[in-house]
DRENLUM-328074 format. One record per residue (C-alpha): y, x, z; residue in one letter; residue number from 1. Coordinates in steps of 0.2 Angstrom, whole numbers, m for minus. Each point is the difference from the previous one (the first is absolute). Layout:
! DRENLUM-328074
<v:Y u:X w:Z residu:A num:NUM>
...
END
This chain:
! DRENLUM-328074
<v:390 u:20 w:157 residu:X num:1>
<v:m15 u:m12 w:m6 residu:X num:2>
<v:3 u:m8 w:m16 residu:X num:3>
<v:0 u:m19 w:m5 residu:X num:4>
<v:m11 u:m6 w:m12 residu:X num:5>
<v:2 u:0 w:m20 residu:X num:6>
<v:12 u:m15 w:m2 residu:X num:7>
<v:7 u:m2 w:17 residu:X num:8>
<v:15 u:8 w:m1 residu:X num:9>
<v:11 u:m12 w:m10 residu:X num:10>
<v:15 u:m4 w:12 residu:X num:11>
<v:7 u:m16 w:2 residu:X num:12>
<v:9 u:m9 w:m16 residu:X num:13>
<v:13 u:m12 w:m1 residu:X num:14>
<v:m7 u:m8 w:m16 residu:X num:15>
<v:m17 u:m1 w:m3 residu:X num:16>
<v:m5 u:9 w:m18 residu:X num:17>
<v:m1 u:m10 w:m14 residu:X num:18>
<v:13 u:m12 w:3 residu:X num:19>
<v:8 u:m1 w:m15 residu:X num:20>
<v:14 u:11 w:2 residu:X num:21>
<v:7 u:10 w:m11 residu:X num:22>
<v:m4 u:23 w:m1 residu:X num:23>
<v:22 u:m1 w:1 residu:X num:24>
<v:m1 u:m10 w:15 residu:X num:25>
<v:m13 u:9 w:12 residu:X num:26>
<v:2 u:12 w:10 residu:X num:27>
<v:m6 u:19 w:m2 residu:X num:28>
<v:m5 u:7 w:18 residu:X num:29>
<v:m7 u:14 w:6 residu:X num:30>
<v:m8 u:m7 w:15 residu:X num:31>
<v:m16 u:0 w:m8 residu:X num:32>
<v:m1 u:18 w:m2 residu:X num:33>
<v:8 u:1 w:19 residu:X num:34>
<v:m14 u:m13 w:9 residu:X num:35>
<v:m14 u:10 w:m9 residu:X num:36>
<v:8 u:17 w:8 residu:X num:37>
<v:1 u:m11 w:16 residu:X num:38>
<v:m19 u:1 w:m1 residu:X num:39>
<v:m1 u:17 w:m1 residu:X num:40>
<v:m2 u:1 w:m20 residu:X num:41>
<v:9 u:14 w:m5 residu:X num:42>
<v:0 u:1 w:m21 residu:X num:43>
<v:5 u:m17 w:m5 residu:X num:44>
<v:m1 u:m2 w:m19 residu:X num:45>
<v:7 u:m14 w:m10 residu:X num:46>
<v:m10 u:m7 w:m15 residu:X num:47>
<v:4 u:m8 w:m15 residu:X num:48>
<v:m5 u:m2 w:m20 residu:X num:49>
<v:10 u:m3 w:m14 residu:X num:50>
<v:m5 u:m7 w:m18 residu:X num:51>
<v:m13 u:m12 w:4 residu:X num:52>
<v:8 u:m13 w:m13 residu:X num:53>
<v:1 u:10 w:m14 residu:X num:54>
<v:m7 u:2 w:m19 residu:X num:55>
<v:0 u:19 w:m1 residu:X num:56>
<v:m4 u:16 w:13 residu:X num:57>
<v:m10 u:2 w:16 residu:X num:58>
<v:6 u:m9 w:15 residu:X num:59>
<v:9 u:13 w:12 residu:X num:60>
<v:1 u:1 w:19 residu:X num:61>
<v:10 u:12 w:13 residu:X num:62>
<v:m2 u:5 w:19 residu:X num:63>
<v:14 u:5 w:10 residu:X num:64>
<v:0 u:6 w:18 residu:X num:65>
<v:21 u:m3 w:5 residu:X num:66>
<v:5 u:14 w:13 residu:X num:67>
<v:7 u:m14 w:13 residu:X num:68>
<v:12 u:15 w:4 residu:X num:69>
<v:9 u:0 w:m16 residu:X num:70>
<v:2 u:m18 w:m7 residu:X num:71>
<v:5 u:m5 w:m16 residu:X num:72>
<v:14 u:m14 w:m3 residu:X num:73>
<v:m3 u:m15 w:m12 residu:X num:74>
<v:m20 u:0 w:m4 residu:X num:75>
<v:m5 u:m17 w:m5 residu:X num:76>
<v:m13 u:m7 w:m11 residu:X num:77>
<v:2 u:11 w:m18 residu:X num:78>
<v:m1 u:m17 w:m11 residu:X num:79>
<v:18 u:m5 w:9 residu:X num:80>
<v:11 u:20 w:m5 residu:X num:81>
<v:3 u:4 w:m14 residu:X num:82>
<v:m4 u:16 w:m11 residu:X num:83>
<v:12 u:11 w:7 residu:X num:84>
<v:m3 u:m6 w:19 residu:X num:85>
<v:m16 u:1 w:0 residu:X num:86>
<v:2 u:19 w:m10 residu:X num:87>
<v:11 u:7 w:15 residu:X num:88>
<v:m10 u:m10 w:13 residu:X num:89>
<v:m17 u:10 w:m4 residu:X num:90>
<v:11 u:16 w:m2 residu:X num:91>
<v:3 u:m3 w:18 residu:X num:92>
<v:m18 u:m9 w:5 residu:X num:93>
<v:m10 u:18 w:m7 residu:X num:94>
<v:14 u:11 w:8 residu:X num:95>
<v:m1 u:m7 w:18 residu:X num:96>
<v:m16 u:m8 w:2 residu:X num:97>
<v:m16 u:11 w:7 residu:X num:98>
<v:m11 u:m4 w:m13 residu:X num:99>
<v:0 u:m11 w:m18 residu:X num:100>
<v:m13 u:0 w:m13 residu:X num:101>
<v:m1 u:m12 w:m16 residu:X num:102>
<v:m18 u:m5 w:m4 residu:X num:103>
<v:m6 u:m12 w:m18 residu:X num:104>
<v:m16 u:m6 w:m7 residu:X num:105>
<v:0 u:0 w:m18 residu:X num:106>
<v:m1 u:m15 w:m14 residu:X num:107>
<v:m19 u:6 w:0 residu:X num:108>
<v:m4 u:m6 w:17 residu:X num:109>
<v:12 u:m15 w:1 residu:X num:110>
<v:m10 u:m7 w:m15 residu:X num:111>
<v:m18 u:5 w:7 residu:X num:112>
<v:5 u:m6 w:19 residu:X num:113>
<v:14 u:m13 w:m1 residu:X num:114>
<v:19 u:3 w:4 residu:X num:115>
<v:m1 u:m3 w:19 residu:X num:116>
<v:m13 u:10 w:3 residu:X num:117>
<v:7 u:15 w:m9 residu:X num:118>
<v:16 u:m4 w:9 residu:X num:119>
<v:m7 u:3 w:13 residu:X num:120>
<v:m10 u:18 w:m5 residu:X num:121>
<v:18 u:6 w:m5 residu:X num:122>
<v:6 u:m4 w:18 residu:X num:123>
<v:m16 u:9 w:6 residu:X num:124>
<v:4 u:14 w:m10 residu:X num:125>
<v:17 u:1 w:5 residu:X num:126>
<v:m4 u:2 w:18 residu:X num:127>
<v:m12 u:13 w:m4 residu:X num:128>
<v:11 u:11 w:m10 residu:X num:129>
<v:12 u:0 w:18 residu:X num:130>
<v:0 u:18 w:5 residu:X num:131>
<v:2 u:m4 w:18 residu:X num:132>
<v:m14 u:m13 w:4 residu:X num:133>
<v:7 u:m19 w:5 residu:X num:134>
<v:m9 u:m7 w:15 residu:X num:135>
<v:8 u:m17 w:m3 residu:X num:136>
<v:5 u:m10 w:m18 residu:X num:137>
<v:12 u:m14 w:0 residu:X num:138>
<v:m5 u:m9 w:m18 residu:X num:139>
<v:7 u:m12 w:m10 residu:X num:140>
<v:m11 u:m16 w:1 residu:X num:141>
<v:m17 u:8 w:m1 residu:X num:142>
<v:m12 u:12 w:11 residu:X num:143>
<v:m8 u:15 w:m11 residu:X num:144>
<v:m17 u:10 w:3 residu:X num:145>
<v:3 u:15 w:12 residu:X num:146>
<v:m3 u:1 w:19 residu:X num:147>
<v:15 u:0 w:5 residu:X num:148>
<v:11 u:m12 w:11 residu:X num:149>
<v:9 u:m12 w:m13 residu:X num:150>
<v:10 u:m14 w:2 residu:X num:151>
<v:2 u:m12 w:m17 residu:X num:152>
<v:20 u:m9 w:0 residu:X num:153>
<v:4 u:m14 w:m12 residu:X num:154>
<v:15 u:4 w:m8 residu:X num:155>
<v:m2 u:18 w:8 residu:X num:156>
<v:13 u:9 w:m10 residu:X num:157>
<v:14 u:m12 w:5 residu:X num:158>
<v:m5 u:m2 w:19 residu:X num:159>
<v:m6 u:18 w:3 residu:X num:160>
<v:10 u:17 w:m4 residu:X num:161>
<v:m14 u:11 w:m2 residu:X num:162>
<v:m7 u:m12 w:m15 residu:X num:163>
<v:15 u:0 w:m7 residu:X num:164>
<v:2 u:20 w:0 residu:X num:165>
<v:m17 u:m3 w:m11 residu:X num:166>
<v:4 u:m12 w:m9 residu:X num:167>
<v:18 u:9 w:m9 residu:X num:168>
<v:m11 u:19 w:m2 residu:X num:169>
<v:m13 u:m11 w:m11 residu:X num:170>
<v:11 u:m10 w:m9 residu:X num:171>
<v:8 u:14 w:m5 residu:X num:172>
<v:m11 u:11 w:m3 residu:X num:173>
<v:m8 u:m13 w:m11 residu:X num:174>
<v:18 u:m3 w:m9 residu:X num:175>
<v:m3 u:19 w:m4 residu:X num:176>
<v:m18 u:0 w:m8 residu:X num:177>
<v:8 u:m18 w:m9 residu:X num:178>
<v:16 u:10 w:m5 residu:X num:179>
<v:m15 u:15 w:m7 residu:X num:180>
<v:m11 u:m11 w:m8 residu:X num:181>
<v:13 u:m8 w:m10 residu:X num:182>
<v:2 u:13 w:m10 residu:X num:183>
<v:m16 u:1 w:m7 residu:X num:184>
<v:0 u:m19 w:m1 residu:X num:185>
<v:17 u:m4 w:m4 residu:X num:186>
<v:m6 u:m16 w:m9 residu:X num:187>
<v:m2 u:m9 w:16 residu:X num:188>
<v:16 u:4 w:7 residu:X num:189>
<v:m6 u:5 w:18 residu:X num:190>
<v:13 u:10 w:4 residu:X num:191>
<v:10 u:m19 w:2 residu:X num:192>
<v:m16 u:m13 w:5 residu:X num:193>
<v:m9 u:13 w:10 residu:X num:194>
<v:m18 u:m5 w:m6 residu:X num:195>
<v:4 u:m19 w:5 residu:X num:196>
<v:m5 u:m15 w:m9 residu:X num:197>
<v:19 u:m2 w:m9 residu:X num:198>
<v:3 u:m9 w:m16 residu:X num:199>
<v:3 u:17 w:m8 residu:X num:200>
<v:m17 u:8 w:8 residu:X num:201>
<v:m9 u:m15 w:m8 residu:X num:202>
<v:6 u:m2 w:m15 residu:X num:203>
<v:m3 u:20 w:m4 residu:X num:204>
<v:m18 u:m4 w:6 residu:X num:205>
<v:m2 u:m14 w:m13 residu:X num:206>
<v:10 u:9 w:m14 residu:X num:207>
<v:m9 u:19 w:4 residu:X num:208>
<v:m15 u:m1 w:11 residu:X num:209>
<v:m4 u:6 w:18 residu:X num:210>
<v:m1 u:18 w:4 residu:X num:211>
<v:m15 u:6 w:10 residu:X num:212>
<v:13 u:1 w:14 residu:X num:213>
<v:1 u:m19 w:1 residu:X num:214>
<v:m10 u:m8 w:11 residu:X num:215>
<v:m11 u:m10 w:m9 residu:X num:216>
<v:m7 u:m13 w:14 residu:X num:217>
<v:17 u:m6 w:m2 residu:X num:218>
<v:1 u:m17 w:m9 residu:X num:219>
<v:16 u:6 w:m11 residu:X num:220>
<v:m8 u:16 w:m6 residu:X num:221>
<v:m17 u:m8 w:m3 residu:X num:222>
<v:9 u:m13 w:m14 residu:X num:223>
<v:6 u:15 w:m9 residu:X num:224>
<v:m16 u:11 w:m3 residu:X num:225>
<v:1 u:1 w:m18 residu:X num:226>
<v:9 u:17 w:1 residu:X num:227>
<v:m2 u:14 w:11 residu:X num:228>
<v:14 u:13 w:m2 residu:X num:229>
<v:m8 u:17 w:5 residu:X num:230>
<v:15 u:11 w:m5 residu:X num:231>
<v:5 u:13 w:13 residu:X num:232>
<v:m12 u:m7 w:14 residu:X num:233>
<v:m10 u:17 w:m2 residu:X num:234>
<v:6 u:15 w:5 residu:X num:235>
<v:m2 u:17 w:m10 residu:X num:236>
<v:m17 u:2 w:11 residu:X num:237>
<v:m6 u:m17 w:1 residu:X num:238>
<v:5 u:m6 w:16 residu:X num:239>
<v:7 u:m16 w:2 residu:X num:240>
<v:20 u:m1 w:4 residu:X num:241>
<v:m4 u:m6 w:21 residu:X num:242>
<v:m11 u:15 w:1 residu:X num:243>
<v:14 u:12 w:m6 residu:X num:244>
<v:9 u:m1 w:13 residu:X num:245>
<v:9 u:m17 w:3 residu:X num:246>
<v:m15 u:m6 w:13 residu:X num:247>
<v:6 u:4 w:17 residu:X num:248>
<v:10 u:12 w:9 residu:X num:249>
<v:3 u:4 w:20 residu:X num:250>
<v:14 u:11 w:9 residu:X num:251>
<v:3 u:4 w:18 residu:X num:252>
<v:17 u:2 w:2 residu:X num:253>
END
């Protein structure tokens, strides 16, 4: 079967993106996944990153292939569940789905390359880390640099099940390396803010200083310099905390 062209297999909406509506209020379909199997694309990988607001951590992304033949009831954008949804949804999302991997790009190359741009090296990343090779990515909002047939969905992980699947394994997988990091850094209470820019994140930034994990092109963790708190960011062999293991991971189920 000949294939259509990157970006021409988005079907037919009821409301055009970017109307205003609320995440709770759209619909999450799988007929994006369906019209690009229509044109003979066969691993249809949903994309989408999480973090790209926050003080602390690298921005994180996942890919997930859904198996069509074994759906999953109630995937919706992640920033809509709650903690223990989203928990047994990516139970479910890495159990059923042909392929999920979880990609990042650390605070290093956020501040070096700017925040979209390493958002989108996670979500290259991600799709790399696949162990069955995607032939066509449904993103949230953006195109990433791989030849590979992509379509880019304004409020993607509310319209589009596949970038939902994505968006719940990153969030919480990130809630995880959050949940990790606070324990060395209990100060900043990122167990509860997840890195964000809360009263309580910045008020330990003026009162103790940014952590080398903080992303300093930030404007909040540039205004509170005068410290730098190095405790625990070093492991016993001098690697940095992302490079001992909380960087990325993939599965095939």
């Amino acid at each position: 079967m000949a294939r259509a062209a990157a970006g021409q297999v988005e079907p037919r909406r009821r409301k055009a993106s970017g109307s205003g509506a609320s995440p709770s209020s759209i619909r999450c379909l799988s007929s994006y996944e369906r019209v690009a199997r229509e044109q003979g694309y066969t691993n249809v990988a949903g994309v989408d990153e999480v973090g790209r607001g926050c003080l602390f951590g690298p921005v994180f992304a996942a890919a997930v292939i859904l198996d069509p033949l074994r759906p999953i009831r109630g995937l919706h954008d992640s920033k809509i569940l709650d903690a223990a949804q989203r928990a047994e949804l990516a139970v479910q999302i890495k159990s059923r789905c042909i392929s999920w991997a979880v990609g990042g790009a650390d605070v290093f190359e956020i501040d070096r390359i700017n925040i979209y741009q390493a958002s989108r090296v996670a979500m290259r990343r991600a799709v790399q880390a696949l162990s069955i090779k995607a032939d066509y990515l449904l993103i949230d909002a953006v195109k990433i640099d791989l030849p590979v047939a992509q379509l880019p969905l304004i409020d993607g992980d509310a319209r589009c099940r596949a970038i939902a699947a994505a968006s719940i394994v990153a969030k919480v997988h990130r809630d995880k390396c959050l949940e990790q990091w606070h324990q060395i850094f209990p100060q900043y209470n990122l167990a509860s803010n997840k890195g964000y820019s809360t009263p309580d994140h910045r008020r330990a930034l003026r009162e103790h200083g940014p952590t080398m994990m903080h992303r300093f092109s930030f404007e909040p963790v540039r205004a509170s310099t005068g410290k730098i708190y190095w405790t625990g960011y070093l492991t016993e062999n001098g690697d940095t905390a992302v490079q001992a293991g909380m960087f990325e991971d993939s599965a095939e189920s």
